[in-house]
C-alpha positions in Angstrom: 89.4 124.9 66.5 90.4 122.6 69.2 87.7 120.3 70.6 87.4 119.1 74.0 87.2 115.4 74.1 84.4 113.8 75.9 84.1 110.4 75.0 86.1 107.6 76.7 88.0 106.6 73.6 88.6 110.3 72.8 89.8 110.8 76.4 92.0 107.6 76.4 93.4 108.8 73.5 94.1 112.4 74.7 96.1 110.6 77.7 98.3 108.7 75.5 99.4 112.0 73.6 99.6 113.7 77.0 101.7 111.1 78.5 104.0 110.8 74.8 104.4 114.3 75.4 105.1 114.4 79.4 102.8 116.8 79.6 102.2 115.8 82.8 99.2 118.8 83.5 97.6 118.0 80.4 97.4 114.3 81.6 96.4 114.9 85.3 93.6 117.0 83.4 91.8 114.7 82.3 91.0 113.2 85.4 88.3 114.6 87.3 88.9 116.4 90.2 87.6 113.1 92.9 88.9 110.8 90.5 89.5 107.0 92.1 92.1 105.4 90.4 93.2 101.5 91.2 96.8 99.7 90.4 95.3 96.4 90.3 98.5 94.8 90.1 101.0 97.0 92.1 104.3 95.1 93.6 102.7 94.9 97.0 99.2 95.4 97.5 96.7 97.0 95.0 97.3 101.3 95.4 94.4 103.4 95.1 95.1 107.1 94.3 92.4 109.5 95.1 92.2 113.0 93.8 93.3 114.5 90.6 96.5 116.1 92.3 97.4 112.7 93.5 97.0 111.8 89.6 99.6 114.7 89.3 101.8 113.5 91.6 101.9 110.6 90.3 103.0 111.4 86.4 105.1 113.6 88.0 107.4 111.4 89.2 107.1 108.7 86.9 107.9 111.8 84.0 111.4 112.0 86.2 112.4 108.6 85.8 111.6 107.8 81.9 113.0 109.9 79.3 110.3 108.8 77.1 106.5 107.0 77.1 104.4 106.2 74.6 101.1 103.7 74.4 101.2 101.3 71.9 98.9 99.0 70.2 96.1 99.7 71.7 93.1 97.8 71.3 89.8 99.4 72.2 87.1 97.2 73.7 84.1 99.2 74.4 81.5 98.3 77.0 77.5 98.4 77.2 77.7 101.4 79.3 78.2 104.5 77.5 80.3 106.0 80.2 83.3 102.8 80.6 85.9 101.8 77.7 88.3 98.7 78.3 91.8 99.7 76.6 94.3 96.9 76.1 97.8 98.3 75.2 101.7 98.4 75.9 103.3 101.0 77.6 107.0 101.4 75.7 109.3 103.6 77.9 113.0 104.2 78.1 115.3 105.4 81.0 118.5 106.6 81.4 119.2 108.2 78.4 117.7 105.7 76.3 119.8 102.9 77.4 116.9 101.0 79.4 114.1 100.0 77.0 111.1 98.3 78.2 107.5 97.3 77.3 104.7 97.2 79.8 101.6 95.1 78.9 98.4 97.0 80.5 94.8 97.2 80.4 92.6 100.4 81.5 88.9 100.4 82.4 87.6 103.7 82.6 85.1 105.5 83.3 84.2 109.1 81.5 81.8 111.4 82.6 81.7 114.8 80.9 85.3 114.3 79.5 86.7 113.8 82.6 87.9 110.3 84.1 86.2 109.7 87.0 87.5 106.0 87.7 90.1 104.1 86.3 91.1 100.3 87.1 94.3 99.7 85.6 95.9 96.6 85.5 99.9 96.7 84.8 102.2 93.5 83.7 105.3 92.5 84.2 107.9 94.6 82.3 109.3 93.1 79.4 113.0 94.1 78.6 116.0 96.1 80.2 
């Protein structure tokens, strides 16, 4: 029997096997349907992306530049509020066929309610390697 997860941990960790995957629906998924998500950290100015097809959109076309993309090391932090878990963690990707390897340092703070994530705040750093 599969379970649904509903716990933030259990739902960050559901995104990482989503994302190893690129399974980009399963991913998108888990957000909820209004989810608010904030790139901190973005090149320019901070993005928000509103909506869970935005989400989509999103993984989407990040799945068609990395061949793979898998979370690493993370380190789960949780908070006094039962609904918000900090993840710190690396993002390891490669691109074109393997030959570009990098490591992106990040750090999540979501919030979960009823298995879904409702609001994420991530905070990306600089890529480390090809």
């Amino acid at each position: 029997m599969v379970t649904t997860p509903t716990a933030p941990t259990e739902v960050f960790q559901a995104l990482s096997r989503a994302l190893a995957a690129h399974d980009w629906d399963a991913a998108a998924a888990l957000y909820a349907e209004d989810v608010r998500v904030v790139d901190r950290f973005a090149p320019v100015a901070p993005v928000v992306r509103t909506g869970r097809e935005s989400v989509r959109e999103f993984f989407t076309g990040l799945g068609g530049r990395l061949d793979s993309l898998t979370v690493e090391q993370a380190v789960v932090i949780p908070a006094a509020d039962p609904e918000v878990v900090t993840v710190e963690f690396s993002f390891a990707a490669s691109a074109g066929g393997g030959a570009g390897r990098f490591v992106l340092p990040a750090i999540f703070v979501l919030r979960v309610r009823g298995g879904e994530i409702v609001e994420s705040h991530d905070y990306l750093g600089p890529r480390q390697g090809a």
